[in-house]
N, C-alpha and C positions, 0 to 999 in steps of 0.2 A: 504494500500500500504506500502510497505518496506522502511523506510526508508535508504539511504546512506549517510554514513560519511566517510572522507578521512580523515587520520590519517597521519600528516606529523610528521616526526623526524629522523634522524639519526641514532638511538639509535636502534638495531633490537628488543632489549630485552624490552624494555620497548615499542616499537610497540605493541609486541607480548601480553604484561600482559593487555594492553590495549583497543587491539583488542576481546580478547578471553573474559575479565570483557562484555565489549558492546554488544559481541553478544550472551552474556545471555542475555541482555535485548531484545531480539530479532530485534537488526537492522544489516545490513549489513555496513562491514566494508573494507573500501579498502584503501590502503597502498603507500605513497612516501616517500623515503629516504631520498631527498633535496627537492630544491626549484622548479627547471626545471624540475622535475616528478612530481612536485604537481599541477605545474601551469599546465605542459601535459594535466593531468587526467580531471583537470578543466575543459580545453578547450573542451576535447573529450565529457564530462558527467557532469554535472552539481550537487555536492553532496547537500546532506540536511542539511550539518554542512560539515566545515574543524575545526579538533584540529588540532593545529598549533606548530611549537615549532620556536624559534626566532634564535638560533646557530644552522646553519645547514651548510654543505659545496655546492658550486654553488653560491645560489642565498638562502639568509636568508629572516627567515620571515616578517622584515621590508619591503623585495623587494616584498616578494608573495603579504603583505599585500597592498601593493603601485600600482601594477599588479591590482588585484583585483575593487581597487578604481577605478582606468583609464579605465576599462573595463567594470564599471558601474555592476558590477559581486555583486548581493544583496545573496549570501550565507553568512548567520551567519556565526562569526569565532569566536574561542575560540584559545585562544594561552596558549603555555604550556612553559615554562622557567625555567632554574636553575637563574636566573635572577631574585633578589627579591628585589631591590631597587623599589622606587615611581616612578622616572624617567621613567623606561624603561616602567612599565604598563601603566604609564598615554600617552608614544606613542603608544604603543598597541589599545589603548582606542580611541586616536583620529586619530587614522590611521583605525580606523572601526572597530575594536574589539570588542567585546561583552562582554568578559570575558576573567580572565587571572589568571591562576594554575602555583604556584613553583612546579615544580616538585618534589624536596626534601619533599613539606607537601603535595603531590595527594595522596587524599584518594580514592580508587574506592567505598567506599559508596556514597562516596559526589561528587566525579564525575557526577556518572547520572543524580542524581537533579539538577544538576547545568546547564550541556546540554540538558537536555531532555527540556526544558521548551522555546529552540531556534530550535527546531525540528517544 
């Protein structure tokens, strides 16, 4: 079966470098801008991983991540950040995160092995 990922960020261009790396690995990927499209898609479709990113406008991934929790919602999430203090990953972490990528050092080698393994 195919797996699906929702890929939340802001950012279209690095959706886009992101999406396109993934689905050579053959899963499907689907796409929110903020927070209020990601939690949407959630609600419609339940994905096999969310990458996450924490500055988004609407509703940030502190709130998707909090969302999530209150709605007992067990999809892995990996969060994506230009955010590279201890702080903000260790909420990330205990807000139900899984894992957490600067975006300044995502490498899409190391991307896959990193999610695939919460798939």
């Amino acid at each position: 079966m195919l797996k699906t990922i929702l890929l939340v960020d802001d950012d279209a261009f690095l959706r886009k470098t992101i999406r396109l790396h993934l689905e050579e690995q053959g899963v499907s990927v689907r796409e929110a801008a903020d927070g209020d499209e990601a939690i949407a898609q959630v609600q419609r479709e339940k994905p096999d991983l969310i990458l996450l990113a924490i500055l988004m406008p609407k509703r940030d991934g502190y709130a998707v991540l909090n969302f999530l929790r209150e709605h007992a919602c067990d999809v892995p999430v990996v969060m994506l950040s230009h955010l590279s203090d201890v702080l903000n990953r260790e909420t990330c972490l205990k807000f139900g995160a899984k894992d957490y990528f600067i975006k300044s050092d995502l490498d899409e080698e190391e991307l896959w092995p990193r999610i695939q393994k919460y798939l």
